[in-house]
C-alpha positions, -999 to 999 in steps of 0.1 A, spaced: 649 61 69 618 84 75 621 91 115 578 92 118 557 76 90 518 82 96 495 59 74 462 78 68 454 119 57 423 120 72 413 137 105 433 111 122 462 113 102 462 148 100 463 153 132 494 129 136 513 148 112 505 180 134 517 168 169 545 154 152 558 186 132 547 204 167 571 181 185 603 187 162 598 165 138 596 156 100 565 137 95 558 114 63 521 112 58 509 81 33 475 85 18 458 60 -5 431 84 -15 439 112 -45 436 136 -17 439 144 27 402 141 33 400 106 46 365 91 39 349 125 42 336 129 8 323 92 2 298 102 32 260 105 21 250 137 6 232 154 35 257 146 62 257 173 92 279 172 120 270 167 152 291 187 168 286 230 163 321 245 140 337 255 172 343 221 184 351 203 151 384 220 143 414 201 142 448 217 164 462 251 152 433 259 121 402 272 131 366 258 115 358 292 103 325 307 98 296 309 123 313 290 151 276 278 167 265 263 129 270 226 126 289 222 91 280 200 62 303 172 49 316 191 13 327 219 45 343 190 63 361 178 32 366 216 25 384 225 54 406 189 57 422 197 23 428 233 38 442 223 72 469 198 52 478 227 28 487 250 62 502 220 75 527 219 54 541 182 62 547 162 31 517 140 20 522 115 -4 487 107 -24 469 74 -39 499 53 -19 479 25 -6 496 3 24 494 -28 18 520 -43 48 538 -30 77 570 -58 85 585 -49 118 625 -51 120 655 -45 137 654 -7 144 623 1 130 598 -8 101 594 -17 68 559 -3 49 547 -19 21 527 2 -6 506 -12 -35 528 -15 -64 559 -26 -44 576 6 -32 590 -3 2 596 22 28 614 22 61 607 41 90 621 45 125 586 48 139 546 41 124 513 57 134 485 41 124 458 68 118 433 51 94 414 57 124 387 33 130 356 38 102 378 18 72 362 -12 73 321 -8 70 305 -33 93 281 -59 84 266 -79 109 251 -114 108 217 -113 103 194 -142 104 186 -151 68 203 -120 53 219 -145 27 188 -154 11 173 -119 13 166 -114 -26 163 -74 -19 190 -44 -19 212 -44 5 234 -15 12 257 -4 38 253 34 50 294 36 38 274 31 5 241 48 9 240 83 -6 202 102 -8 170 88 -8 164 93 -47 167 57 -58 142 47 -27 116 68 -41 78 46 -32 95 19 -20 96 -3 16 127 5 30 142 -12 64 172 12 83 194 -11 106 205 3 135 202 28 165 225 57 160 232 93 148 234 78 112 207 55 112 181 76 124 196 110 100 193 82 73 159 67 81 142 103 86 154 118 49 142 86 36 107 90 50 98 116 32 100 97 0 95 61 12 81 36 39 112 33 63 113 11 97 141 17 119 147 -13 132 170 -23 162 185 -50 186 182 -17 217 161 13 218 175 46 203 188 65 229 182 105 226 200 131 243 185 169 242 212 184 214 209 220 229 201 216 270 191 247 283 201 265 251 236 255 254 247 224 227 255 194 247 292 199 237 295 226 252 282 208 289 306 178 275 335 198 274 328 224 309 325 192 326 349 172 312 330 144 299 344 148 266 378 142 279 368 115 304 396 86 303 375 50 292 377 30 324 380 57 349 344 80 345 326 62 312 330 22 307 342 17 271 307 0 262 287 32 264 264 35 240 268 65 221 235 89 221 212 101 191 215 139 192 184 158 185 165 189 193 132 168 191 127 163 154 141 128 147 120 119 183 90 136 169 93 123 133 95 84 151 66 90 175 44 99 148 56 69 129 77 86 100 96 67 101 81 40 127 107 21 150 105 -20 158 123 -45 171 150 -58 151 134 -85 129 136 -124 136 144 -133 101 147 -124 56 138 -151 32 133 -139 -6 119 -101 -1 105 -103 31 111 -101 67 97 -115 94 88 -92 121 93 -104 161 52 -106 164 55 -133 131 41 -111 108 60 -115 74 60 -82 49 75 -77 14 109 -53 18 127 -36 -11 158 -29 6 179 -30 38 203 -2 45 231 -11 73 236 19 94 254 -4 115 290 12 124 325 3 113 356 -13 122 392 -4 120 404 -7 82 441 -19 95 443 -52 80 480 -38 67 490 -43 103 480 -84 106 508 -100 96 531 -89 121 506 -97 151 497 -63 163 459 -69 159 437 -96 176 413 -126 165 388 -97 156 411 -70 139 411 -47 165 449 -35 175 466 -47 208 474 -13 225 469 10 255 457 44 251 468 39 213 506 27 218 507 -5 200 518 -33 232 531 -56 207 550 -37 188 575 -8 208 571 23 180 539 15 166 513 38 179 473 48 165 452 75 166 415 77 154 404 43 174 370 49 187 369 48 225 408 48 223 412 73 251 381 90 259 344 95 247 356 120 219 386 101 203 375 91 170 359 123 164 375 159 145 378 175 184 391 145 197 421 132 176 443 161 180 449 154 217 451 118 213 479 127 185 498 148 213 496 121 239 509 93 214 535 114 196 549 122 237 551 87 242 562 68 211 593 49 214 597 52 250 
């Protein structure tokens, strides 16, 4: 009987494992990946974070490096695989969950293959980017073009002179739609206008304002309502690069039919691909037979402790606690407050 099982080695899960081991215990950590890096390295190629190294670092292991720099994702992946070989918790690799049954005193997971194993208590920490969302777009079943999610999108080589439509209105979508410009003609198109925030307000990044103010660390409900729309960061070049139309921004579009769209002023225009920059859900589709999610996936909790199911707790949910919780700087206190808690 494993006392704390944690489904997941990526940020999330890694940062289970650390409250747990921090809090006495002997964490089991189950990973279906080859390696603790979560979705890290299936990420497009020129994936920056948004956040500078000083606020990316997971609890107890420093980023490293030029703390104001904002690392790459092979540094992310990089320094995961470090932090879980400091960690020192035991991670078992490529053990897929398939089912968590709740019983009588605990649980019962379920890995690919059939290995069973029971636990007294289970954190959930695939986090909330495991499913890659793709909304329903009017005619996007007869659209005879590409069409690609951003989970699947990797550099702008195989766009190379062709017209190229970029689906949404955040960090990703316009990172994505700018690279491609300079080697295709890219729309951003979206249902709401891109909302930018300065990156660096008065020469300070706006982490550093999130965090002296306690934005960052604001509880959803209390300061920011959980439907805030998360900003596009920029230090005026994505704004710049849209303004001067490279790529341009529209409306989303009214309809697809064979390879082309039709635009909200009725003009129709021949489109090689679409690319889906349009968010994820929570990959815990392990957890529906027992009734811990709802009608739309998403897990029945509070604060991430599971209100179905006493001893089933999450970490990684976007918007799970506060503005940061789904993000490198903000799973390791959401870990803290769920490991406290569990099973009480």
């Amino acid at each position: 009987m494993v006392e704390v099982l944690v489904i997941g080695a990526g940020q999330s899960g890694l940062a289970a494992a650390h409250a747990v081991k921090f809090a006495g215990g002997s964490p089991v950590v189950l990973e279906a990946g080859d390696r603790p890096t979560g979705s890290w390295a299936g990420y497009y190629d020129s994936l920056t974070l948004f956040s500078p190294a000083r606020y990316s670092a997971l609890p107890g292991l420093a980023f490293g490096g030029d703390p104001d720099r904002y690392p790459h994702r092979d540094e992310v992946v990089a320094y995961l695989a470090r932090y879980a070989e400091w960690l020192g918790v035991e991670i078992r690799a490529e053990q897929r969950v398939e089912k968590v049954v709740a019983g009588a005193g605990g649980f019962e997971v379920v890995v690919a293959g059939g290995e069973r194993v029971a636990a007294r208590r289970v954190i959930a920490a695939t986090g909330g980017f495991g499913a890659p969302y793709r909304p329903a777009l009017p005619g996007l079943e007869r659209f005879a073009g590409a069409v690609v999610h951003a989970a699947e999108y990797r550099n702008p080589e195989p766009y190379a002179g062709k017209r190229v439509v970029v689906v949404g209105a955040g960090n990703s979508a316009v990172q994505i739609a700018h690279e491609l410009a300079a080697e295709a003609r890219v729309t951003l198109a979206s249902r709401k206008p891109v909302h930018f925030v300065n990156q660096r307000p008065l020469g300070r990044d706006v982490h550093w304002w999130w965090s002296v103010t306690g934005v960052d660390r604001a509880p959803v409900g209390r300061w920011l309502p959980q439907q805030f729309s998360t900003p596009v960061l920029d230090e005026g070049i994505y704004r710049a690069a849209i303004t001067a139309g490279r790529p341009d921004h529209r409306p989303m579009f009214t309809g697809l039919d064979g390879d082309a769209v039709t635009w909200f002023d009725g003009i129709r225009e021949r489109v090689d691909a679409l690319i889906l920059a349009t968010g994820y859900r929570p990959g815990l589709g392990y957890l529906e037979a027992m009734g811990a999610l709802d009608a739309n996936g998403y897990p029945r909790h509070r604060s991430g402790l599971s209100t179905t199911h006493p001893g089933l707790g999450f970490v990684g949910l976007e918007w799970q606690r506060s503005l940061s919780s789904a993000t490198l700087r903000g799973v390791g206190p959401d870990a803290r407050y769920v490991v406290r808690r569990l099973g009480r």
